[in-house]
C-alpha positions as CSV (number, residue, x, y, z in Angstrom):
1,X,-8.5,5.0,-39.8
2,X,-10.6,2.1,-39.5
3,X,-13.4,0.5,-37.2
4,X,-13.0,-3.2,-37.2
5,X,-16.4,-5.1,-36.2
6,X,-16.2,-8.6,-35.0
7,X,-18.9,-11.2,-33.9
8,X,-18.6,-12.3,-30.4
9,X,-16.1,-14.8,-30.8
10,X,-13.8,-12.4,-32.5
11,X,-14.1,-13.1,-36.3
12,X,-13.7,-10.0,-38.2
13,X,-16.8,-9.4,-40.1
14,X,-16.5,-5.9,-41.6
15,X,-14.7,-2.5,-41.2
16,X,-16.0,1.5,-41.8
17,X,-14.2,5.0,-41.5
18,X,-17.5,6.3,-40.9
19,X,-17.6,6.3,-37.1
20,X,-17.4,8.6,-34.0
21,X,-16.0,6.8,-31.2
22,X,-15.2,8.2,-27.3
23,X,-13.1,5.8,-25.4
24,X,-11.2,6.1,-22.6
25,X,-9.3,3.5,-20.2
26,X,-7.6,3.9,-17.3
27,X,-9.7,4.5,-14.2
28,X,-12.8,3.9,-16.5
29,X,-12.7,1.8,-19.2
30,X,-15.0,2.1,-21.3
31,X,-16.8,3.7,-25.1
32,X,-19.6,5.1,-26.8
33,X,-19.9,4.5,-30.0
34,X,-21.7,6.2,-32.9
35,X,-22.1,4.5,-36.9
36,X,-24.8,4.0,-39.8
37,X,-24.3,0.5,-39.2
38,X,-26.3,-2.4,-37.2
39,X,-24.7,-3.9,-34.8
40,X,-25.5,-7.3,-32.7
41,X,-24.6,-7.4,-28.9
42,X,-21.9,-8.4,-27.6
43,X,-19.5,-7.2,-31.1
44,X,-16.1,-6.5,-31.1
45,X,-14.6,-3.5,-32.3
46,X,-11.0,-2.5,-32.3
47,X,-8.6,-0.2,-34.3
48,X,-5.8,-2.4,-35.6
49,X,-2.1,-1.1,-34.5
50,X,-3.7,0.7,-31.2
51,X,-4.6,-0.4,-27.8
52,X,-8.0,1.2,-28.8
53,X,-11.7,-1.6,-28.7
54,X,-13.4,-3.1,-26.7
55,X,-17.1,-5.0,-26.4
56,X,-20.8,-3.7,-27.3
57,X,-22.9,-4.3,-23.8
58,X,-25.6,-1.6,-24.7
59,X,-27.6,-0.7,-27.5
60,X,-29.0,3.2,-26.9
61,X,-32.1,3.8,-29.9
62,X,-34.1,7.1,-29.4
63,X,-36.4,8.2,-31.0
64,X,-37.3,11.7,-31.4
65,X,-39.0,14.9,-33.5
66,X,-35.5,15.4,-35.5
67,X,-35.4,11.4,-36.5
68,X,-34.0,8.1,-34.8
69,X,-30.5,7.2,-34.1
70,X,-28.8,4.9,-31.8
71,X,-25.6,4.5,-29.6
72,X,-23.6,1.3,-28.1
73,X,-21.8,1.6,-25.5
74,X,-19.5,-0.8,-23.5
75,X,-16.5,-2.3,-21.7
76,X,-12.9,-1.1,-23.4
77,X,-10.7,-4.1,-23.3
78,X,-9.3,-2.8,-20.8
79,X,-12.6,-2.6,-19.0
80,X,-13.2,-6.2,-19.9
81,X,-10.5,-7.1,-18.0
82,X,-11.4,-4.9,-14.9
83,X,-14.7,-7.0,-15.1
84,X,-12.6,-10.1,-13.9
85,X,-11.6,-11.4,-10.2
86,X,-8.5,-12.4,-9.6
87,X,-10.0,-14.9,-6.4
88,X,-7.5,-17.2,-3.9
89,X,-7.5,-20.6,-4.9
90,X,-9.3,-23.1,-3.1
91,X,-7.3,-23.5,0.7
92,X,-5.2,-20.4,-0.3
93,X,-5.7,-17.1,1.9
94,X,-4.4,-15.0,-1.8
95,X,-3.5,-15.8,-5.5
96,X,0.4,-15.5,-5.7
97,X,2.7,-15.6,-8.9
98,X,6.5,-16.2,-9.0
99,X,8.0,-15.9,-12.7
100,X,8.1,-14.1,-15.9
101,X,5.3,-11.0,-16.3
102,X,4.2,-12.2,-19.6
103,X,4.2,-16.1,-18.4
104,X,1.3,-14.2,-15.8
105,X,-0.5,-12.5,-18.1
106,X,-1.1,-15.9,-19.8
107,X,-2.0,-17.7,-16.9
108,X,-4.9,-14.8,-15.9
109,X,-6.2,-15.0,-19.5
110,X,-6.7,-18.6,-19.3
111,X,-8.4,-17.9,-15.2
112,X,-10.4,-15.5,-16.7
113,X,-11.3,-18.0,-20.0
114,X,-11.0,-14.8,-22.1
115,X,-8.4,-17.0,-24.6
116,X,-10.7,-15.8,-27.4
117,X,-10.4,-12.3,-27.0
118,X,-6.7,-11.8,-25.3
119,X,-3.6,-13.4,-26.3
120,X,-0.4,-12.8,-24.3
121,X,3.1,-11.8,-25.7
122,X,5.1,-14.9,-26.4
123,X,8.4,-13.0,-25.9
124,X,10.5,-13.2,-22.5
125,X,10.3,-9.6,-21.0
126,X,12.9,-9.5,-18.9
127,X,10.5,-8.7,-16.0
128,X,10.5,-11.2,-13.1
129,X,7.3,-10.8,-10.6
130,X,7.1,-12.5,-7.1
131,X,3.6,-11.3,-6.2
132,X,1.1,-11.7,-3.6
133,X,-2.1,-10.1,-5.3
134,X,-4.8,-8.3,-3.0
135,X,-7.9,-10.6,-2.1
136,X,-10.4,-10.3,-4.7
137,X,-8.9,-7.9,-6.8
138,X,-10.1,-6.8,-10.6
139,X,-7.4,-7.9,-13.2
140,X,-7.0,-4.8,-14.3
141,X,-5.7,-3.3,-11.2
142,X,-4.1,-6.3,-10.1
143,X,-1.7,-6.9,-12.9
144,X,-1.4,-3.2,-13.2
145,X,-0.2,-3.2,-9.2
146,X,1.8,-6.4,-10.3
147,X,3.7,-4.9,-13.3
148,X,4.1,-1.3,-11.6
149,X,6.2,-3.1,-8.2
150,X,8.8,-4.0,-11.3
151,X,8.4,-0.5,-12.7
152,X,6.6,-2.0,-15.7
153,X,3.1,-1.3,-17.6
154,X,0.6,-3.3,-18.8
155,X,0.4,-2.6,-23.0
156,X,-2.3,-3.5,-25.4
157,X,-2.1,-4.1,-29.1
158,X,-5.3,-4.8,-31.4
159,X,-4.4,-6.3,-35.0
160,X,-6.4,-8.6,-37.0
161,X,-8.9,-9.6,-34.4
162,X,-5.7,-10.7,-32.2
163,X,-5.8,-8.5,-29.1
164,X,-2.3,-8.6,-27.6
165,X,-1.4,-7.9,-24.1
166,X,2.3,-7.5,-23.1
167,X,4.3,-6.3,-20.1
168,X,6.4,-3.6,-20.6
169,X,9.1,-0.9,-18.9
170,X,7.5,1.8,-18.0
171,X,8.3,5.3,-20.4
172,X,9.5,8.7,-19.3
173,X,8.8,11.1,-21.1
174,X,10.4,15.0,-20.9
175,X,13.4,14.2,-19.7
176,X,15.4,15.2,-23.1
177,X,15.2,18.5,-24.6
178,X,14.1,17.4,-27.1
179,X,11.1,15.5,-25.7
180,X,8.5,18.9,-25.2
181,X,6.0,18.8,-22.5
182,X,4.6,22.3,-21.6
183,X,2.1,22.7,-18.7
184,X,1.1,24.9,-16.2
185,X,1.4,23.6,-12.1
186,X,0.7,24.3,-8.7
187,X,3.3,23.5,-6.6
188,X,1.9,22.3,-2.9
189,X,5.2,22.8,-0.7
190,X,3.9,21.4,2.0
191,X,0.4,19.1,1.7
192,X,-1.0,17.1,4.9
193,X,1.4,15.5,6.9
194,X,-0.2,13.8,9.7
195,X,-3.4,12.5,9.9
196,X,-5.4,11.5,12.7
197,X,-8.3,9.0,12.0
198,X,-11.5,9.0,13.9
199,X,-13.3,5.6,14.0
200,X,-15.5,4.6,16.2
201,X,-16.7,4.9,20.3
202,X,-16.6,8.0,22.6
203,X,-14.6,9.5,24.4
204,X,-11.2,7.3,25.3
205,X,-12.7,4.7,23.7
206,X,-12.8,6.0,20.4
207,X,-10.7,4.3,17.6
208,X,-7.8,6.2,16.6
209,X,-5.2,6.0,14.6
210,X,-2.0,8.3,13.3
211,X,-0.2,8.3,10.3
212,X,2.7,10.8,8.9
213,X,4.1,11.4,6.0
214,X,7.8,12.6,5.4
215,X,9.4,15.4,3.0
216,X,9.5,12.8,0.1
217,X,5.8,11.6,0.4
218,X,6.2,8.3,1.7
219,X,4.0,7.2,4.5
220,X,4.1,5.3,8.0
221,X,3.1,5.9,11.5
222,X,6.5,7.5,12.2
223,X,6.7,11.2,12.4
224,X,9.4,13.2,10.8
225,X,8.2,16.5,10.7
226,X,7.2,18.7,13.6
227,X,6.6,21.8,14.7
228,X,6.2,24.9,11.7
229,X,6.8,21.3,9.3
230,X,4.0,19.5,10.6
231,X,0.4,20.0,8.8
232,X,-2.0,18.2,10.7
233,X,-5.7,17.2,10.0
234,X,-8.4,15.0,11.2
235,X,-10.5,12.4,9.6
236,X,-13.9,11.6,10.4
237,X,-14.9,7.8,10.2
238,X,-17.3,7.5,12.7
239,X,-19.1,3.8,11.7
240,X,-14.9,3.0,11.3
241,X,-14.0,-0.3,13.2
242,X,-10.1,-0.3,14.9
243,X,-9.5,-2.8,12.9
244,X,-10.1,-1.5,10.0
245,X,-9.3,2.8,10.3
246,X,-5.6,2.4,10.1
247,X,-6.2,1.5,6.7
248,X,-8.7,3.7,5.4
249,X,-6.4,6.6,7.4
250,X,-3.1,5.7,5.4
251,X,-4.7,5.6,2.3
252,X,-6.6,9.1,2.7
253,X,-3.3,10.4,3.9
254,X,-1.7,9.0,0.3
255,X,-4.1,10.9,-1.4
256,X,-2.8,13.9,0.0
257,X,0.4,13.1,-1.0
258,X,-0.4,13.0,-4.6
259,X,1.4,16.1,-5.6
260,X,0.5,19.4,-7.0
261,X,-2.5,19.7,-9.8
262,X,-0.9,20.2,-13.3
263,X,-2.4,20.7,-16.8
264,X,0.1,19.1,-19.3
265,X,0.1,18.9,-22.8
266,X,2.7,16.7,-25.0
267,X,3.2,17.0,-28.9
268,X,0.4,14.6,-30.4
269,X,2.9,12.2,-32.4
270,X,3.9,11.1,-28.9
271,X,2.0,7.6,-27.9
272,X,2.0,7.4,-23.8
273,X,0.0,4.9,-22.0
274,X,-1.3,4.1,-18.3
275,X,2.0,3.7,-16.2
276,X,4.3,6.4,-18.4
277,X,5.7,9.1,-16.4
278,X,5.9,12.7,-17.7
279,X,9.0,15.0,-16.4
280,X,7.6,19.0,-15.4
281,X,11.0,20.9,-15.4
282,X,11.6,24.4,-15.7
283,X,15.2,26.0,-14.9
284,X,13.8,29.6,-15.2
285,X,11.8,28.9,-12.0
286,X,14.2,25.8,-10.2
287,X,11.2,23.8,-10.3
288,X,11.3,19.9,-11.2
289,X,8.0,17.2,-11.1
290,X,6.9,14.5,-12.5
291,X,3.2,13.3,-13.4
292,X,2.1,9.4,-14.5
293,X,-0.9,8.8,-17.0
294,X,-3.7,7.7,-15.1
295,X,-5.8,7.6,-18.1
296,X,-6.2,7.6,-21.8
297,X,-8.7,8.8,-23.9
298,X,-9.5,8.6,-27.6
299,X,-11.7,10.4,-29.8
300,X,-12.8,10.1,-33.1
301,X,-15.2,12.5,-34.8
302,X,-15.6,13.5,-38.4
303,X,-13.0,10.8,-39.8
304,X,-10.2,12.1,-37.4
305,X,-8.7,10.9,-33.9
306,X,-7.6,12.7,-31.4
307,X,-5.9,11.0,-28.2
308,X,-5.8,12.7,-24.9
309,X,-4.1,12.0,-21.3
310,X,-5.1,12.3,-17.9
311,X,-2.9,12.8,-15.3
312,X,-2.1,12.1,-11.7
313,X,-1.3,9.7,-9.3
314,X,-3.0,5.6,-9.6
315,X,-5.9,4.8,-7.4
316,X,-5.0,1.3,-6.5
317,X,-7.5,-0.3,-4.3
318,X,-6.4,-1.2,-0.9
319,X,-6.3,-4.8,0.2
320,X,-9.8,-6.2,0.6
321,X,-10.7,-8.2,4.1
């Protein structure tokens, strides 16, 4: 397994096996990086075939009793791309997009001017988008949000300096027999169901605002469960506007509906990314789940790589005013 290096502008100037690389992307994106040789700021480095590279932003030289060494560090690709805005256009209150998901991707690289790191699939995917994008929105969670309201992901391929991104159906994985996943979970029967924001004021004047969530997760201000069903909290926001409580209240109330904790390990020829669902199933016990990547991460140490998941449920940020 190779580390490519590439000058700024993403010509290829050299690859090495001798390397130890921690990278991760999903709600961080980013990499340190560890190698005899010298590198400039602002390099390149990718594995060719994988989604795995990213950008130098930091050198890290120390100096100490046992010698010197040093460490970059920086922005996956994935990171670069959370390090862009997806801003309204001039007169327009949000960006919007009606058309093809990979005919989007294209039109963000070019937004962004990142044409000489990204290139976007040429192929027609099959996913059609009519999308209002949250106000000021990174690009990596925007077209993430985009592609996941078609029940798509977001893929990345490095190969010969040509970083490709592509939308994609998202995978599930487990639901064949064939298709192992064990794990070990805690099933939460019954998480918080209503929640009552406090904003702020005193007494009857005090902002507040209720939201519920039903059997199935989903959330609004209309209650379904009551009585020995309901599991109520409160949520302090004292310096909370009434303007702006209902929102923070819903999305502390999603948070609660993210499901059960669960440790889950998958066979390690299996390649999932950010978006990929795993099925939890075990007849023995009646119990059935399901868990989505929120993260990948990648190590490489001693001329070996290793690539681990995190699991859970996305953080999307909420609209911004």
């Amino acid at each position: 397994m190779n580390l490519v290096i590439s000058d700024p502008n993403g010509i290829p100037l050299k690859q090495t096996d001798d390397f130890d690389l921690d990278l991760q992307y999903g709600e961080k994106c980013d990499f340190v990086l560890s190698l005899p040789e010298l590198l400039e700021p602002h390099s390149l480095i990718h594995i060719d075939g994988t989604p795995f590279g990213g950008v130098v932003d930091k050198r890290c030289p120390s100096h100490t009793s046992k010698g010197s060494s040093i460490k970059y560090k920086g922005r996956s690709f994935q990171g670069v791309l959370s390090r862009k805005v997806i801003k309204p256009p001039s007169g327009k209150s949000h960006y919007t997009f009606r058309g093809e998901a990979n005919a989007l991707i294209d039109e963000l690289i070019k937004l962004f001017k990142l044409e000489n790191v990204f290139v976007a699939s040429k192929r027609n995917s099959g996913i059609n988008l009519n999308i209002q994008f949250n106000r000021y929105i990174n690009g990596w969670d925007g077209l993430r949000m985009a592609l996941a309201s078609q029940g798509a992901i977001l893929n990345l391929v490095c190969q010969e300096g040509l970083h490709e991104l592509s939308a994609n159906p998202s995978r599930l994985y487990g639901n064949l027999d064939s298709e192992r996943v064990y794990f070990s979970l805690d099933c939460d029967e019954l998480p918080v169901n209503h929640l009552i924001g406090l904003g702020k004021g005193e007494g009857t004047a005090r902002a507040v605002s209720h939201w519920y969530a039903d059997l199935f997760g989903n959330v609004s201000q209309t209650q379904t469960l009551f009585g020995i069903w309901e599991n109520e909290l409160t949520y302090q926001l004292n310096s909370e506007e009434a303007n702006t409580l209902p929102g923070k209240t819903k999305s502390k109330l999603l948070e609660y509906q993210e499901g059960s904790p669960a440790q889950v390990s998958i066979p390690e020829n299996v390649f999932l990314d950010v978006g990929d669902t795993v099925r939890i199933s075990s007849a023995e016990y009646r119990i059935e789940a399901a868990t989505q990547v929120v993260g990948v991460v990648f190590k490489h140490k001693h001329g070996a790589g290793k690539t681990s998941y995190e699991f859970g449920v996305p953080d999307f940020p909420q609209e911004e005013d």
